[in-house]
C-alpha positions in Angstrom: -0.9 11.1 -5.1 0.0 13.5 -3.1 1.2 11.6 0.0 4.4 9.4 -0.7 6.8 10.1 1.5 7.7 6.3 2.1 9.1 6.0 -1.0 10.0 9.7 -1.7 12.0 10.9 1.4 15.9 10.0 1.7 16.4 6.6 2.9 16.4 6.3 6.9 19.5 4.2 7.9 18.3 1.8 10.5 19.9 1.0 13.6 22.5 -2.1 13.6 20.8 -3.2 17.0 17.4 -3.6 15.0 15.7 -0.7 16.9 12.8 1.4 15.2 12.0 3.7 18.5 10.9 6.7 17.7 10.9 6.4 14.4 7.9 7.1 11.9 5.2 4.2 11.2 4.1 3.9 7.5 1.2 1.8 7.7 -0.4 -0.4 4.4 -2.8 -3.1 3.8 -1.9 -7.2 3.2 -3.9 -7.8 -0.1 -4.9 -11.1 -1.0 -7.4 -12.4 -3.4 -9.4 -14.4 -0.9 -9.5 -11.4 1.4 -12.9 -9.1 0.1 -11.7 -5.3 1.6 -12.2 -1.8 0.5 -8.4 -0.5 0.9 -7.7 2.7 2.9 -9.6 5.3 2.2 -10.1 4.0 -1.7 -14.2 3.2 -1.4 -15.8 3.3 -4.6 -18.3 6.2 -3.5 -16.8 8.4 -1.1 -12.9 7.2 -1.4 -10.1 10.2 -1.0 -7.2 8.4 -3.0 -7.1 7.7 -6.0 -3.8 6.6 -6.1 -2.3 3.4 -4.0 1.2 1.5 -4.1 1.4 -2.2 -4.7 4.7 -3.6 -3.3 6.5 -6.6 -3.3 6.6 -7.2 1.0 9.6 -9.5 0.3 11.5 -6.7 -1.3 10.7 -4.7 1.7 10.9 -7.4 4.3 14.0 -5.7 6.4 11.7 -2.6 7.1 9.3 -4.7 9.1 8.2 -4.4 12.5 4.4 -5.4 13.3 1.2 -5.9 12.3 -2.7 -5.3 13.6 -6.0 -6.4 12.6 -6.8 -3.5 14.4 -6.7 0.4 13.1 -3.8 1.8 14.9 -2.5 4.7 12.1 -3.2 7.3 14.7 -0.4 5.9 16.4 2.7 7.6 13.8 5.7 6.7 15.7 7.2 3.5 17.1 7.4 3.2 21.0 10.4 2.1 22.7 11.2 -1.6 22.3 9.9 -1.9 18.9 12.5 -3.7 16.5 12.6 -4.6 13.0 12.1 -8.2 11.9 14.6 -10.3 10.1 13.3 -11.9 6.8 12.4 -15.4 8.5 10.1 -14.0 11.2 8.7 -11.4 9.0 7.6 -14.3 6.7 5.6 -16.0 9.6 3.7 -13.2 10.7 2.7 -12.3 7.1 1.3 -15.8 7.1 0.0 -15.9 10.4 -1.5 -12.6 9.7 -3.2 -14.1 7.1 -4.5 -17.1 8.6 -6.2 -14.6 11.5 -7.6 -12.5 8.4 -9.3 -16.4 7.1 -10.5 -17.2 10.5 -12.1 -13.4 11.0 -13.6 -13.5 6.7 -15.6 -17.4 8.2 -16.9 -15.5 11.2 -18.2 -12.5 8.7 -22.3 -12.6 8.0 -22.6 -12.9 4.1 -21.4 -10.0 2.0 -19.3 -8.4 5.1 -16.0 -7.4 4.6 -12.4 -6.8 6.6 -12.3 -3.8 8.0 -8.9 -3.3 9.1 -5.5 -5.2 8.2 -3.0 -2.6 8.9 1.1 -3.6 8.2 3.8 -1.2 9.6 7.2 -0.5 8.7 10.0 1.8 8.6 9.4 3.5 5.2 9.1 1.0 1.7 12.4 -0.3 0.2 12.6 1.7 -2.6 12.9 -1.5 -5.1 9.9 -2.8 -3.7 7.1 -0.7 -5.5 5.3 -3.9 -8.8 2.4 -1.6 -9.7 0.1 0.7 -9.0 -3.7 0.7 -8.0 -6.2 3.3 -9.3 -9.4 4.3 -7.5 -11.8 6.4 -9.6 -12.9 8.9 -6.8 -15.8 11.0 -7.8 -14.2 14.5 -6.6 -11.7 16.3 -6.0 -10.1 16.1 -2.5 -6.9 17.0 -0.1 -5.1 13.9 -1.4 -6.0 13.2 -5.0 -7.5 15.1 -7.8 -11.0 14.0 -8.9 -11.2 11.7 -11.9 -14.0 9.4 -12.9 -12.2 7.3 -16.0 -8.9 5.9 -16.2 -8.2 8.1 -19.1 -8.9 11.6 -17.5 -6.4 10.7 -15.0 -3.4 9.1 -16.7 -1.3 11.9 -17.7 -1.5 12.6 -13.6 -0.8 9.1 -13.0 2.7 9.4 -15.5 3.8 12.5 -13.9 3.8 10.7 -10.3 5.6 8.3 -11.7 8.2 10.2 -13.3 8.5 11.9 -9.7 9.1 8.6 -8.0 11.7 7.8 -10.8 13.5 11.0 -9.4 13.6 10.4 -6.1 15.0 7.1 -6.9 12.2 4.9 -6.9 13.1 1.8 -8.9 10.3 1.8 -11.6 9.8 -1.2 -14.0 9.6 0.6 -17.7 5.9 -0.5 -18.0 4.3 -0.2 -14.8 1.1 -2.0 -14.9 -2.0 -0.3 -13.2 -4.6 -2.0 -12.0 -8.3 -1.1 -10.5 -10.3 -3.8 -8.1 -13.5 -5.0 -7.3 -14.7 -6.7 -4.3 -17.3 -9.3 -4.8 -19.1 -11.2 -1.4 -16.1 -13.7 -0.7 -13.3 -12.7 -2.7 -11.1 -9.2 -4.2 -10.1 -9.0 -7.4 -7.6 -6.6 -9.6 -8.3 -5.8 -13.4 -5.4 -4.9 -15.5 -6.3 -1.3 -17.0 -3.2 -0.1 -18.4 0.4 0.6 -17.8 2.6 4.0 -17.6 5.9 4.6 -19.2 7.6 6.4 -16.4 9.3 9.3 -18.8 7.2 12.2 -20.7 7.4 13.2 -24.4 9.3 16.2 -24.7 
């Protein structure tokens, strides 16, 4: 909860000429229900976050540049060349991506998963944010407090989202929270709640 800065800094004005050089790489994770994956740094027993964004990619679509099946978030900054899809093209690789991911889950041995799925853009449009996913890690850490229930954590959880609200995050008036579970072939999200993004006084 600590690390947001995609949807928290000012909005970066993007070139007319498309062009992302230079600029900084925020890097998240195609979810699909067919696609079994731990998320970034969110594993059950020794996760960091406890806190991760779901976003609407078609909402954000204009912020696009590439994707890689590959880890590549060492890499922060966009090298010369790189350019911002339009919505059309941005649409086929997030298919195409997700045919590779199929092909990749077939070759798997049973009860292996993805290991990397990595999507980059210039920053999250800041309309683009549906829910939010909640990891119960087992201790505190750099990133995220420590929390092992959904209850322990919540007032947290509301007081993030009040922040977004601030920094002008659009935020629907009951934000649904999820948590997941990965089973041998497939992911799947539980509905655990929902957060009111305003505190009593």
């Amino acid at each position: 909860m600590k690390n947001c800065q995609c949807l928290t800094e000012p909005v970066i004005d993007l070139p007319d000429d498309m062009s992302v050089a230079g600029l900084y790489a925020d890097s998240w994770t195609l979810a699909h229900q067919q696609v079994p994956q731990h998320f970034f740094q969110m594993h059950p027993e020794d996760g960091k976050r406890a806190i991760a964004l779901m976003v609407d990619w078609t909402k954000t679509a204009d912020r696009y540049v590439e994707y890689s099946l590959k880890d590549m978030s060492s890499n922060k900054k966009f090298a010369d060349g790189k350019k911002r899809k339009r919505l059309e093209e941005t649409r086929k690789d997030m298919a195409d991506m997700l045919a590779e991911i199929k092909v990749i889950k077939k070759e798997l041995k049973k009860g292996q998963m993805i290991e990397h799925n990595e999507v980059r853009t210039v920053q999250i449009d800041k309309s683009a944010l549906v829910g939010l996913l909640w990891n119960p890690i087992l201790k505190p850490t750099g990133l995220s407090e420590g929390r092992k229930n959904w209850n322990d954590t919540k007032l947290d959880v509301q007081k993030f989202v009040v922040g977004l609200k601030k920094s002008g995050v659009r935020v629907d008036p009951f934000l649904p929270i999820f948590s997941y579970k990965v089973e041998s072939d497939e992911m799947e999200l539980e509905h655990i709640g929902h957060i009111v993004p305003q505190l009593s006084s």
